[in-house]
C-alpha positions as CSV (number, residue, x, y, z in Angstrom):
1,X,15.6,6.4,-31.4
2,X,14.4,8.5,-34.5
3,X,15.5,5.7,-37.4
4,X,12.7,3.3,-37.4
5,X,10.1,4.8,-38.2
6,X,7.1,2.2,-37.6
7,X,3.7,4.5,-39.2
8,X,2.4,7.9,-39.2
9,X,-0.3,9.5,-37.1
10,X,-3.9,9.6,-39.1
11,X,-6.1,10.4,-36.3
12,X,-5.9,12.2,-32.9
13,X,-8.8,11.8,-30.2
14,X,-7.3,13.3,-27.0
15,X,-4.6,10.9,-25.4
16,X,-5.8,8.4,-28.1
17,X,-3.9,8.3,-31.8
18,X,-4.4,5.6,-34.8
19,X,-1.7,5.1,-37.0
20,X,-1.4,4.4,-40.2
21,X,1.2,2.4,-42.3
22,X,2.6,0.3,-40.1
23,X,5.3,-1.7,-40.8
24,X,6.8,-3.7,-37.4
25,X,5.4,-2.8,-34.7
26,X,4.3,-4.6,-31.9
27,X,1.7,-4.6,-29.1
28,X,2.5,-3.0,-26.1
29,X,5.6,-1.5,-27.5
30,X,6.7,2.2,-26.2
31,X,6.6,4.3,-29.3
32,X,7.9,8.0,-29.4
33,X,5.7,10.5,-31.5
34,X,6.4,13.5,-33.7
35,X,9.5,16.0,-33.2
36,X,8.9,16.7,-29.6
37,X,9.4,12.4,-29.2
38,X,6.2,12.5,-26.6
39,X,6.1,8.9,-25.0
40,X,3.1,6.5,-26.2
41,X,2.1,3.1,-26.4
42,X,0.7,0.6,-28.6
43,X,-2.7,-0.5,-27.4
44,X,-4.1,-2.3,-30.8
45,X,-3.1,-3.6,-34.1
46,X,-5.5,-4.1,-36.9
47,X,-5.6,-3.3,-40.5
48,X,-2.2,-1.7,-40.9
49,X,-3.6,0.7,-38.2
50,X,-2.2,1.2,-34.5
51,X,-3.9,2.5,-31.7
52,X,-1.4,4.3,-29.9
53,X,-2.0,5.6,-26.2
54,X,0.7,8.6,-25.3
55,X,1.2,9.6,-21.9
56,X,1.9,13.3,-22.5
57,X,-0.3,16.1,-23.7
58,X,-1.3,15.5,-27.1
59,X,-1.6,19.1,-27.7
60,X,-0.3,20.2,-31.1
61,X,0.0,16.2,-32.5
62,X,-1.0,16.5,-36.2
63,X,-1.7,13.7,-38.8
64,X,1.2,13.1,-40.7
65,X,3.6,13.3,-37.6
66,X,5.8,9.7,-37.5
67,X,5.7,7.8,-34.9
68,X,9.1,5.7,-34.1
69,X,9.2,2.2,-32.4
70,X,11.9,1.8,-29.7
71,X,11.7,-2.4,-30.0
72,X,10.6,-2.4,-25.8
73,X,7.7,-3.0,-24.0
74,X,6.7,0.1,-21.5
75,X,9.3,-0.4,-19.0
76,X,11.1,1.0,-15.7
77,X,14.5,1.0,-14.6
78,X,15.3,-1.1,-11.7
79,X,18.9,-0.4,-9.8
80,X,20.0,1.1,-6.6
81,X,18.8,5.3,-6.0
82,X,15.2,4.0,-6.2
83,X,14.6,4.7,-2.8
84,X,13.9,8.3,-1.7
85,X,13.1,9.5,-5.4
86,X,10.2,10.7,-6.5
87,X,8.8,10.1,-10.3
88,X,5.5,10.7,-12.4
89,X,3.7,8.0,-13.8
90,X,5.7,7.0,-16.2
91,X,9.1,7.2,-13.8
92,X,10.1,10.3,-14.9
93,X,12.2,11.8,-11.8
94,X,10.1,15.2,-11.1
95,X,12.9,17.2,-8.9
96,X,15.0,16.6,-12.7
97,X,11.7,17.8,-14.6
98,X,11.3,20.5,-12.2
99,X,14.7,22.0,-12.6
100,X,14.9,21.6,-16.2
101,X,11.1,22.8,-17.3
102,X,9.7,24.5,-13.9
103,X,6.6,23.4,-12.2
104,X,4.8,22.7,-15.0
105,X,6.3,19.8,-17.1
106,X,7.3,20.4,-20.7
107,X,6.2,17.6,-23.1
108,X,8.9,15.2,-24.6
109,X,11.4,15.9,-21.7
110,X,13.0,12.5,-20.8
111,X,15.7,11.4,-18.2
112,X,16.8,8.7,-16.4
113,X,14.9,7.2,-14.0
114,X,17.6,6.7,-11.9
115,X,21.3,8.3,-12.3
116,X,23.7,6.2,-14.5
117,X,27.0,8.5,-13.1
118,X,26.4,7.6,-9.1
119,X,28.9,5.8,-8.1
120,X,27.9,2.6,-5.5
121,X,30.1,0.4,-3.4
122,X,29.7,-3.0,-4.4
123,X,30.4,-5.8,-2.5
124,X,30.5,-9.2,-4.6
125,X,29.1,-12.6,-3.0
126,X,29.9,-15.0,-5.4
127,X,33.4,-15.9,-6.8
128,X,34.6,-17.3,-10.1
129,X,33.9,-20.4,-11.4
130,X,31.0,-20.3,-9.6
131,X,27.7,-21.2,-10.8
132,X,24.4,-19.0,-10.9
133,X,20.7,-19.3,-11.5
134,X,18.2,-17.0,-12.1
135,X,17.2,-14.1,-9.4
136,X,20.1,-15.3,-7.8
137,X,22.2,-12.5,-5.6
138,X,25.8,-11.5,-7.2
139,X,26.7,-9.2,-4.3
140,X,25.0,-5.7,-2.4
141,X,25.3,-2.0,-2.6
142,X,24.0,0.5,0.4
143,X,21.6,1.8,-0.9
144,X,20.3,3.9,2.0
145,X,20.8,3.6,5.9
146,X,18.8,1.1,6.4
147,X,18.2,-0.7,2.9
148,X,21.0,-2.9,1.3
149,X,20.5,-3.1,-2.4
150,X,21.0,-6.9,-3.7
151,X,21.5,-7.0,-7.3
152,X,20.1,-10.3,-8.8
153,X,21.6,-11.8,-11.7
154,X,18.9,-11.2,-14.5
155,X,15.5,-13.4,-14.9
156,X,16.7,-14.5,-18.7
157,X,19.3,-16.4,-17.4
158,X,18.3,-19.7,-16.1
159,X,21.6,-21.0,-15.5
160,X,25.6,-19.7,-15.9
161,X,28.9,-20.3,-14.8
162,X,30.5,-16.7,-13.4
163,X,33.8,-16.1,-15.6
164,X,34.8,-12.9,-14.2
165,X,33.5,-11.1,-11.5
166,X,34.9,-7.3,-10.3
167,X,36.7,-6.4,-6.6
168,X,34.9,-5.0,-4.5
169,X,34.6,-1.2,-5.1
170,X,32.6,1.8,-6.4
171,X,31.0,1.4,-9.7
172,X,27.9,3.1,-11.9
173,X,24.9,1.1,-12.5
174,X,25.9,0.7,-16.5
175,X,29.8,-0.7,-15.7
176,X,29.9,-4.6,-16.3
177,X,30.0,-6.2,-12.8
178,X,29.9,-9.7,-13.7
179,X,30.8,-12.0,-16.9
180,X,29.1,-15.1,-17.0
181,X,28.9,-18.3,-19.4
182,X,25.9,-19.7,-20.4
183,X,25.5,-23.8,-21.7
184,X,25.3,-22.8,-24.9
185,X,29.0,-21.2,-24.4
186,X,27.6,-17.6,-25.1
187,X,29.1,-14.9,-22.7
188,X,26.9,-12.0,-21.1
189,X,27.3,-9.6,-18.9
190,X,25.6,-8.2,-16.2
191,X,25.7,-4.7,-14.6
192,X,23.5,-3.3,-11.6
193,X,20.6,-1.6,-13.9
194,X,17.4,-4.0,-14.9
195,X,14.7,-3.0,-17.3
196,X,11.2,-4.5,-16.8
197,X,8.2,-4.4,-18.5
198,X,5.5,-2.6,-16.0
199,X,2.7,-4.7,-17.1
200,X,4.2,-8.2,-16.6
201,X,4.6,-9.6,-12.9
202,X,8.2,-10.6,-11.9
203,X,8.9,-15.0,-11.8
204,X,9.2,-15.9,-8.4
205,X,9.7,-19.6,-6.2
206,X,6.6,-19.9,-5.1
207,X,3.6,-18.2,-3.2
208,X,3.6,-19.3,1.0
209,X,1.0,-19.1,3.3
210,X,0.0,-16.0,5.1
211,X,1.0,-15.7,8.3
212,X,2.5,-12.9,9.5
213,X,0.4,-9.6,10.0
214,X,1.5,-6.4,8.7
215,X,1.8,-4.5,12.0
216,X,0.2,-0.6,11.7
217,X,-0.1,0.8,14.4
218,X,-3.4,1.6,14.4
219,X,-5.4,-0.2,16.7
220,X,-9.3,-0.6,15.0
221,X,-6.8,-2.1,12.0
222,X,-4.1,-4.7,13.9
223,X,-6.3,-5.8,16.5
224,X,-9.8,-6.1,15.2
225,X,-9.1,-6.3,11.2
226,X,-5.5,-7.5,10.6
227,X,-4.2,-7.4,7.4
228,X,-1.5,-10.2,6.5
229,X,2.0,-9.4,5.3
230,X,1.2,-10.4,1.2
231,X,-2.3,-9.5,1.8
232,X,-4.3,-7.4,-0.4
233,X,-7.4,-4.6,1.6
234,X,-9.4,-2.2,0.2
235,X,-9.8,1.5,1.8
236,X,-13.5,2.9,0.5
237,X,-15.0,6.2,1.8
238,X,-16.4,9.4,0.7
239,X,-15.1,12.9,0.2
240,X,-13.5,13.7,3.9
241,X,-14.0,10.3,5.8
242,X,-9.9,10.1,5.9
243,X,-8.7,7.6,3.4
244,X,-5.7,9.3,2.0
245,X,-5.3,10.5,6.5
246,X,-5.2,6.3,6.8
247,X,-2.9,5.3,3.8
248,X,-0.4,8.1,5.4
249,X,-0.2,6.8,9.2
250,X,0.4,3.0,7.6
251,X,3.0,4.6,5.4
252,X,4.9,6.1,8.3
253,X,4.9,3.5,11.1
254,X,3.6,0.0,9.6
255,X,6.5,-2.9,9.8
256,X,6.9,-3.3,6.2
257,X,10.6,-3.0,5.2
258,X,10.0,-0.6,2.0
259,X,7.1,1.8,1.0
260,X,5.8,2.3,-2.7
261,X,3.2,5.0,-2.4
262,X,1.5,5.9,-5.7
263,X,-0.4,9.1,-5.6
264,X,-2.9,8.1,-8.7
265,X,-4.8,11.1,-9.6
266,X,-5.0,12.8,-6.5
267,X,-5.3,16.3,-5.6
268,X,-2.2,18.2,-6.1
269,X,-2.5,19.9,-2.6
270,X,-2.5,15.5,-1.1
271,X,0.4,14.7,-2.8
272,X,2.2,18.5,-1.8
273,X,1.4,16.9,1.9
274,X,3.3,13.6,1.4
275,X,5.9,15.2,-0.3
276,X,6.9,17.9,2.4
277,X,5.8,15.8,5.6
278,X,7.2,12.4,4.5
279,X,11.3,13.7,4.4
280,X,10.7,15.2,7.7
281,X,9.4,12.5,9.6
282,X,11.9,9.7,11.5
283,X,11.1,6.2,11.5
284,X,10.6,4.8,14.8
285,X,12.9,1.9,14.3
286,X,15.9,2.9,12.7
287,X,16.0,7.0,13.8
288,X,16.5,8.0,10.1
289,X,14.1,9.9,7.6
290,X,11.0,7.6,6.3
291,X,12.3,9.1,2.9
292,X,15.4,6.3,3.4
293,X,12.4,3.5,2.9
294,X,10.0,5.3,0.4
295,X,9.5,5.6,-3.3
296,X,6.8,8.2,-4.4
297,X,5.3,8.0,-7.5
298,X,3.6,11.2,-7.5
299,X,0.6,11.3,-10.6
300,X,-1.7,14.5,-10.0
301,X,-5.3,14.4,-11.1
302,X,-3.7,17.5,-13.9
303,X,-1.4,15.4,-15.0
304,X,-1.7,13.7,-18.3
305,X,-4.8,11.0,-17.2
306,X,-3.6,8.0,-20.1
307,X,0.1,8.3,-17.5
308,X,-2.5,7.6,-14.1
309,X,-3.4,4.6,-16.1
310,X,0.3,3.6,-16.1
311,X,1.5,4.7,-12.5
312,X,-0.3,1.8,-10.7
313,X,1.8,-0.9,-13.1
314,X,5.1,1.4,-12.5
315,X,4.3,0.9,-8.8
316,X,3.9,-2.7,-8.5
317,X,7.0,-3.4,-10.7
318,X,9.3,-1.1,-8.9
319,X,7.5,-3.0,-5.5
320,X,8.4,-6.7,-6.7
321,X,11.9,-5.8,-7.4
322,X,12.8,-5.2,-4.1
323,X,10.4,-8.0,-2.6
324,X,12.7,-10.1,-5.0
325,X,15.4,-8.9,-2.9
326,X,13.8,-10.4,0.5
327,X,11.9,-7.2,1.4
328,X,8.7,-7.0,2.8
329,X,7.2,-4.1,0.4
330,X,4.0,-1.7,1.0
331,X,2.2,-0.6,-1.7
332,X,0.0,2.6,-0.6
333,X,-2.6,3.3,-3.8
334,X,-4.3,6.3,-3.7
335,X,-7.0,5.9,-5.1
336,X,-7.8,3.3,-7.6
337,X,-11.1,4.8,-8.3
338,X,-9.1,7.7,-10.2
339,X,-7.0,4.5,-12.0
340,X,-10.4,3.0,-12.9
341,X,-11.6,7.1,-14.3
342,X,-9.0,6.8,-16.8
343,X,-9.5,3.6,-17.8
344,X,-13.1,4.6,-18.3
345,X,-11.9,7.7,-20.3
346,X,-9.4,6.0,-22.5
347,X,-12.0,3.1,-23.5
348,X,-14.6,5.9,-24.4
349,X,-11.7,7.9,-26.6
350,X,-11.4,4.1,-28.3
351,X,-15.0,3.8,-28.6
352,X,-15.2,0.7,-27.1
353,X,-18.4,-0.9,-25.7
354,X,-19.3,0.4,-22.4
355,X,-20.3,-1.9,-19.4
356,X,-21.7,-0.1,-15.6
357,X,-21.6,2.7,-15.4
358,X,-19.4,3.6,-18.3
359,X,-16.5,1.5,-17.0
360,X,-15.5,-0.5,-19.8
361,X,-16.4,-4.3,-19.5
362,X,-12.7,-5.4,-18.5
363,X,-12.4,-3.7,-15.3
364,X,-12.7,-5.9,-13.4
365,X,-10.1,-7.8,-15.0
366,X,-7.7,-5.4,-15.1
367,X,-8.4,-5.0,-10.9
368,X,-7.8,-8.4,-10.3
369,X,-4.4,-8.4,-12.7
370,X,-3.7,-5.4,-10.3
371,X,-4.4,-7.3,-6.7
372,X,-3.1,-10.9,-7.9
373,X,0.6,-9.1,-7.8
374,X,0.7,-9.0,-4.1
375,X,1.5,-12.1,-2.1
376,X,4.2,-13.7,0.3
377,X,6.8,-15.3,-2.0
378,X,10.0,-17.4,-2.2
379,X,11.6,-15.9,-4.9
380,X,14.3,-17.1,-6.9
381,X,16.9,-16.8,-4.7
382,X,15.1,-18.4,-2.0
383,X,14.6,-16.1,0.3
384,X,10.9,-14.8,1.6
385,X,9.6,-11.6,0.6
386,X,6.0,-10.2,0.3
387,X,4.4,-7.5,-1.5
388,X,1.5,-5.8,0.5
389,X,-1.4,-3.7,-1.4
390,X,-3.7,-1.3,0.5
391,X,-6.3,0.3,-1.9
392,X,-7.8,3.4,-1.7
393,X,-11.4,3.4,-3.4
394,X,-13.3,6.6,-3.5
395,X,-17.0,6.0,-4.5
396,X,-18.6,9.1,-5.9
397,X,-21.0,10.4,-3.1
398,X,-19.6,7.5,-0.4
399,X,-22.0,4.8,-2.2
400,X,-20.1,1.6,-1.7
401,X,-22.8,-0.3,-4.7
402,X,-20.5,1.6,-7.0
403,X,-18.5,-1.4,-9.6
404,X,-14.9,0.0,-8.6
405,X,-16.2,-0.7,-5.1
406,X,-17.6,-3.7,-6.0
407,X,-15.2,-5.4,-8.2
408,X,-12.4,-4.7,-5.7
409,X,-14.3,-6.6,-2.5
410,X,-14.4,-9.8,-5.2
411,X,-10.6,-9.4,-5.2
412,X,-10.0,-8.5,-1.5
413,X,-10.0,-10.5,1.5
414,X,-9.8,-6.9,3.6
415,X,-12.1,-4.2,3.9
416,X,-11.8,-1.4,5.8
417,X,-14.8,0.5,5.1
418,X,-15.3,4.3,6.2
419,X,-18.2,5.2,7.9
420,X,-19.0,9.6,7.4
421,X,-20.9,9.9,10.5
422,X,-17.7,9.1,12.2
423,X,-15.4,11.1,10.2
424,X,-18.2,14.1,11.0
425,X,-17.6,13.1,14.9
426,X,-14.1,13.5,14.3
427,X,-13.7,9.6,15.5
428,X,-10.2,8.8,13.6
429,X,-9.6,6.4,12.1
430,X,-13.0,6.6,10.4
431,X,-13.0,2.5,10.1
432,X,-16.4,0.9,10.8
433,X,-16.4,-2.0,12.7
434,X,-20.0,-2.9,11.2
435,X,-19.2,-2.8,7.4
436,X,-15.3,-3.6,7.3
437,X,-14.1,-7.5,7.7
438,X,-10.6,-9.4,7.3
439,X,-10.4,-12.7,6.1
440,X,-6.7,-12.9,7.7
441,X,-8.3,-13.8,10.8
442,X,-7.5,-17.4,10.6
443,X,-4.0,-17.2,9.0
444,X,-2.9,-14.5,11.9
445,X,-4.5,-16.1,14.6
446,X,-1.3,-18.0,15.7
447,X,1.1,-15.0,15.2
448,X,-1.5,-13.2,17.8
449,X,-2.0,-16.0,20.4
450,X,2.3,-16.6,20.2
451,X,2.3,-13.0,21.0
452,X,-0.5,-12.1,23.5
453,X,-0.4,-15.6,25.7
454,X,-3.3,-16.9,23.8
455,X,-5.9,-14.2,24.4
456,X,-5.9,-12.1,21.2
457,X,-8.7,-14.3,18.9
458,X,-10.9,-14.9,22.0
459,X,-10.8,-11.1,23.4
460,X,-11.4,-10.3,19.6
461,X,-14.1,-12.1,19.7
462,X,-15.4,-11.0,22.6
463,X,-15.8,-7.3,22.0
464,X,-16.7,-8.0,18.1
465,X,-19.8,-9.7,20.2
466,X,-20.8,-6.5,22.3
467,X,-20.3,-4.0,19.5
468,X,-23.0,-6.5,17.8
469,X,-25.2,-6.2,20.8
470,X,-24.8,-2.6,21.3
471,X,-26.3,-2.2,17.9
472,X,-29.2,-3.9,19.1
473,X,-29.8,-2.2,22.2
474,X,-28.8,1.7,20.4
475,X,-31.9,0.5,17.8
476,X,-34.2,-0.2,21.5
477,X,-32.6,3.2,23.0
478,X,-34.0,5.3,20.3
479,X,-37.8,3.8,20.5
480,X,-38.2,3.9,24.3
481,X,-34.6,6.0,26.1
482,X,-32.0,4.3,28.0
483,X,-34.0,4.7,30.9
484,X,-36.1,1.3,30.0
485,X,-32.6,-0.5,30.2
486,X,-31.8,-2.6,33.0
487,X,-28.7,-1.7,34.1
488,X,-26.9,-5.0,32.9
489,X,-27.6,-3.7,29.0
490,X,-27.0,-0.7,30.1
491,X,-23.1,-1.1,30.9
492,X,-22.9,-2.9,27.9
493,X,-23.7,0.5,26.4
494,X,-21.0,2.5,28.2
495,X,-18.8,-0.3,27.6
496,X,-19.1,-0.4,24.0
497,X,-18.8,3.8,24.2
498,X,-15.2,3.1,26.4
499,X,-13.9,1.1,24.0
500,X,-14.3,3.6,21.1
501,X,-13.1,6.7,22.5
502,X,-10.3,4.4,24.3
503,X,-9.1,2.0,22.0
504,X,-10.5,2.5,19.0
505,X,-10.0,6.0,18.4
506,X,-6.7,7.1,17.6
507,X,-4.8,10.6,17.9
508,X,-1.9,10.9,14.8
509,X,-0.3,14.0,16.2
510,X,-0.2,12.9,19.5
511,X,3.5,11.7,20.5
512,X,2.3,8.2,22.5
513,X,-1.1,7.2,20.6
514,X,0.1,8.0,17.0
515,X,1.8,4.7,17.4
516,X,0.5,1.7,19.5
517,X,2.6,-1.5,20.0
518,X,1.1,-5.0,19.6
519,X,2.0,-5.7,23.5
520,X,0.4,-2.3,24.4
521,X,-2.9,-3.4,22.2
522,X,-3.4,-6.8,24.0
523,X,-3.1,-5.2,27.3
524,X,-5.5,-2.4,26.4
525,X,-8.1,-4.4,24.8
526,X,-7.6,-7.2,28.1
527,X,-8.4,-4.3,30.8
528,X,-11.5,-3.0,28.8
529,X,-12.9,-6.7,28.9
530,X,-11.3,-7.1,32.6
531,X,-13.6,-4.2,33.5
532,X,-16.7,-5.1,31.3
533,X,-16.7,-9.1,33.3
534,X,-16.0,-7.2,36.8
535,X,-19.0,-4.9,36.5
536,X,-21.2,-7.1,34.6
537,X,-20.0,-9.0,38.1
538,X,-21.0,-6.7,40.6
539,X,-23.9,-5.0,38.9
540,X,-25.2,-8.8,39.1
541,X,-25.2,-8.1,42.9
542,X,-27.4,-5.2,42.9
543,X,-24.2,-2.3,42.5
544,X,-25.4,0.6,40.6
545,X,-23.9,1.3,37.1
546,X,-23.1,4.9,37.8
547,X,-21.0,3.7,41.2
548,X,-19.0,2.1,39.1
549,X,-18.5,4.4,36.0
550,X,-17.4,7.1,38.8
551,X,-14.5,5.3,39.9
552,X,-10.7,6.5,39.6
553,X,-9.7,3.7,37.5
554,X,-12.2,3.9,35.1
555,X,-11.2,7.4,34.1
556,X,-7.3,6.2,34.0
557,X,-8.9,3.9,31.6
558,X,-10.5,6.1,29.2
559,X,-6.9,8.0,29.2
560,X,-4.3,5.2,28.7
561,X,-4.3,5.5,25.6
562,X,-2.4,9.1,25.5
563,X,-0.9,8.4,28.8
564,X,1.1,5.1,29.2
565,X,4.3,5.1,26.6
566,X,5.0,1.8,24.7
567,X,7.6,1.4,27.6
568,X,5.5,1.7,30.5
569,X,2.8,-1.5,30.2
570,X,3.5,-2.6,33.3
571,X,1.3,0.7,34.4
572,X,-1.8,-1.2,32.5
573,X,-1.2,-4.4,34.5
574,X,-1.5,-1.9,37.5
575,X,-4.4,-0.5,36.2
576,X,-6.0,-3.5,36.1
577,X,-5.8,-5.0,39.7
578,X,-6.6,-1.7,40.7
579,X,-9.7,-1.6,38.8
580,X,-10.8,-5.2,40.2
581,X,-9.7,-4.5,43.3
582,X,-12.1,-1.3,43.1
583,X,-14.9,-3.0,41.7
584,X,-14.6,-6.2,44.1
585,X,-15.1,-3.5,46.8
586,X,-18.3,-1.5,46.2
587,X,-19.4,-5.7,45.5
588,X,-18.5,-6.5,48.5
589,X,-20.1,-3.5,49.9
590,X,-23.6,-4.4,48.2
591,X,-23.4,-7.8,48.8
592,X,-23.0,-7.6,52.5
């Protein structure tokens, strides 16, 4: 690494060096600098000068110190042990940085990103003679319990004939797997580790429709603002109002197949949380730890801020190399307002022109270079895979006019805005259904209907209409008092009040609500609107309202959310005829 020398520092600002006297360097390149070989890149040519951004403390940096070129873009390491590992920014495992410099991390310590002496039983699916395209799949290694690693013969190769291929058996990721022949007659091999620049998106097919939603489990999110499987959503809310709470219960029990969640210059004491809970929790569908599905890349708001700039790239890479494998990949960033901090800081260190609020005028395309990386692809092998983004945003004081705010709704077609006065209420999830919206509503509509008989758009509908009206009537309550209600926009009140405390608010520690099915939502939200037509109904025939908020059913209602299992729906169908039966009763009563 040490013997090409590309230039020698002249200046250091903070995270920010210029070079001088260079000789071959190139943009983007990873460059090592000084004695202690701290890791950098190369931001700007000009001049004979570099700018040089290096993602360790620059602490002790001199001019004079040289700065050697390693020929490579910024880059990660892709091959099975991945999963289950936990890196900085710049995927540096942090149990190996632990061990080796404590809990502090020592500058210029480097290992692999993932180990090159594991041994992994591979399993070849393509035989000599053979012949191969790129992203194509040369055989599998188990990677966890639940995850089979495919390893893809390598983007640069368009087209080959396989010359020799190995037996099945255990191998490390650096042993030569594969031999293959390209048209030009030149051999190359191929073993199971791939590097890949973090800044460059990975080829695919092509990019499909959405239509699948990403199943969560939360009920405010799947039922009244789905987000699709390849879709991108944004998470904005002040200090306390539950974002990072949010990002954690879709980590453990949405449907995606793997979890990338980047902890982007977060508190130490959030990421501590993640870190001990995750490994402990079991996954719902397979019985194992969530640990078996999850990469954590964990970049504290201590830790070097140029390397938070980087972790949201190392993220997304690691995230469409396993969506190249057919996955359906999660992507948990928290929080991109911190990414967009240090891109503010680094531009000020480069004293470049300064746009809103300090932010430097390409923010907003480096957010949309961020978002445009998720979608539902046919990748080169020609299988389907999708990589999913959910955003954290934190706006400084929970102003959502804020540009990171801003700039990310342009590039979202989710938003799932968090409202503090529900947060203070301790109403979880904090989501507002007045200020979020999902554009998905139209591409998931006919995933929904196949899987709720047809109802799910029109009872959708249907309550987004009375939680529109009981904004209306709350704005009349607090002139005159409910008492100058009739009783008809009055139930539409206690309704509306039913279906929050019911449906839309959600109990993570509690074993049956933490989790709700998709069969177990359309039934829920179907009862609420049963009971809203059958008392609308019978209040129509001169019943009073508080006859029928008294009855039995009504209160099994308000509880069926902590009470019926995902097992047991046929007790909501129950439910149901006896709350119509109860209702058709006391009308019959005032009728006669």
């Amino acid at each position: 690494m040490k013997e090409r020398i590309i230039g020698r520092v002249k200046r250091v600002n903070g995270p920010i060096l210029i070079v001088k006297d260079i000789k071959d360097a190139m943009m983007m390149e990873m460059v090592r600098i000084g004695e202690q070989q701290l890791v950098g890149e190369v931001v700007k040519l000009y001049d004979g000068l570099a700018t040089v951004q290096v993602y360790e403390d620059a602490t002790g940096i001199c001019p004079g110190d040289n700065v050697y070129g390693s020929g490579m873009s910024l880059s990660v390491e892709l091959a099975p042990g991945l999963i289950g590992t936990i890196y900085d920014g710049i995927q540096r495992p942090l149990e190996q940085l632990m061990a080796a410099s404590g809990a502090f991390i020592s500058r210029g310590l480097t290992f692999d990103a993932v180990s090159h002496q594991t041994r992994w039983g591979f399993t070849p699916s393509v035989e000599v003679g053979a012949t191969v395209t790129a992203g194509q799949i040369l055989g599998s290694v188990q990677e966890t319990s639940r995850i089979e690693h495919r390893i893809l013969v390598p983007v640069h190769i368009k087209s080959a004939v396989i010359s020799e291929i190995v037996e099945p058996g255990d191998y490390t990721i650096e042993d030569v797997l594969a031999t293959v022949v390209l048209p030009s007659g030149h051999q190359e091999t191929i073993c199971m580790l791939q590097r890949w620049p973090i800044r460059l998106p990975r080829p695919v097919g092509k990019r499909l429709a959405l239509k699948q939603p990403l199943i969560t489990g939360l009920r405010v999110i799947d039922t009244l603002f789905p987000l699709a499987k390849g879709g991108t959503v944004a998470i904005p809310g002040g200090f306390g109002t539950g974002k990072t709470m949010t990002q954690h219960s879709i980590a453990q029990w949405c449907d995606a197949d793997i979890i990338v969640y980047i902890g982007c210059g977060e508190r130490g004491n959030e990421m501590t949380d993640v870190l001990k809970e995750f490994p402990l929790l079991i996954d719902p569908r397979t019985g194992h730890s969530l640990m078996e599905r999850t990469i954590l890349i964990a970049n504290t708001s201590n830790m070097p801020v140029s390397a938070r700039e980087a972790s949201i790239y190392t993220g997304i890479t690691m995230a469409e190399y396993y969506r190249d494998q057919g996955y359906h990949v999660a992507i948990m960033a928290d929080s991109t307002s911190r990414w967009a901090e240090a891109l503010r800081e680094l531009s000020g260190r480069m004293e470049e022109m300064p746009a809103e609020e300090g932010f430097p005028a390409y923010l907003p395309t480096r957010i949309a270079q961020f978002y445009e990386r998720a979608g539902f692809m046919q990748t080169l092998s020609t299988s389907n895979g999708s990589v999913s983004i959910i955003g954290a945003v934190s706006p400084p004081g929970g102003d959502f006019s804020e540009p990171v705010t801003q700039h990310t709704k342009r590039f979202v077609r989710c938003f799932w805005g968090l409202d503090r006065q529900l947060a203070s209420s301790r109403h979880y999830p904090a989501i507002s259904w007045l200020e979020s919206y999902s554009e998905y509503l139209g591409d998931v509509k006919q995933w929904w209907n196949d899987h709720s008989e047809g109802s799910w758009y029109l009872n959708r509908q249907k309550i987004m209409d009375l939680l529109q009206k009981e904004v209306r009537l709350q704005q009349i309550v607090k002139l005159v008092g409910p008492d100058a209600l009739p009783d008809t926009q009055n139930f539409i009140l206690e309704v509306c009040a039913l279906f929050k405390t019911a449906f839309l608010q959600q109990n993570a520690f509690d074993e049956v609500d933490r989790f709700c099915s998709v069969e177990k939502q359309v039934k829920m939200l179907s009862v609420i609107l049963a009971y809203y037509e059958k008392g609308l109904e019978a209040i129509t025939k001169g019943v009073p309202m508080v006859k029928i908020r008294r009855l039995k059913a009504v209160q099994e209602m308000a509880r069926m959310r902590l009470t019926v299992k995902g097992d047991e729906l046929e007790s909501i169908d129950r439910l149901q005829l006896r709350l119509e039966r109860s209702i058709d009763q006391i009308g019959g009563i005032y009728e006669n």
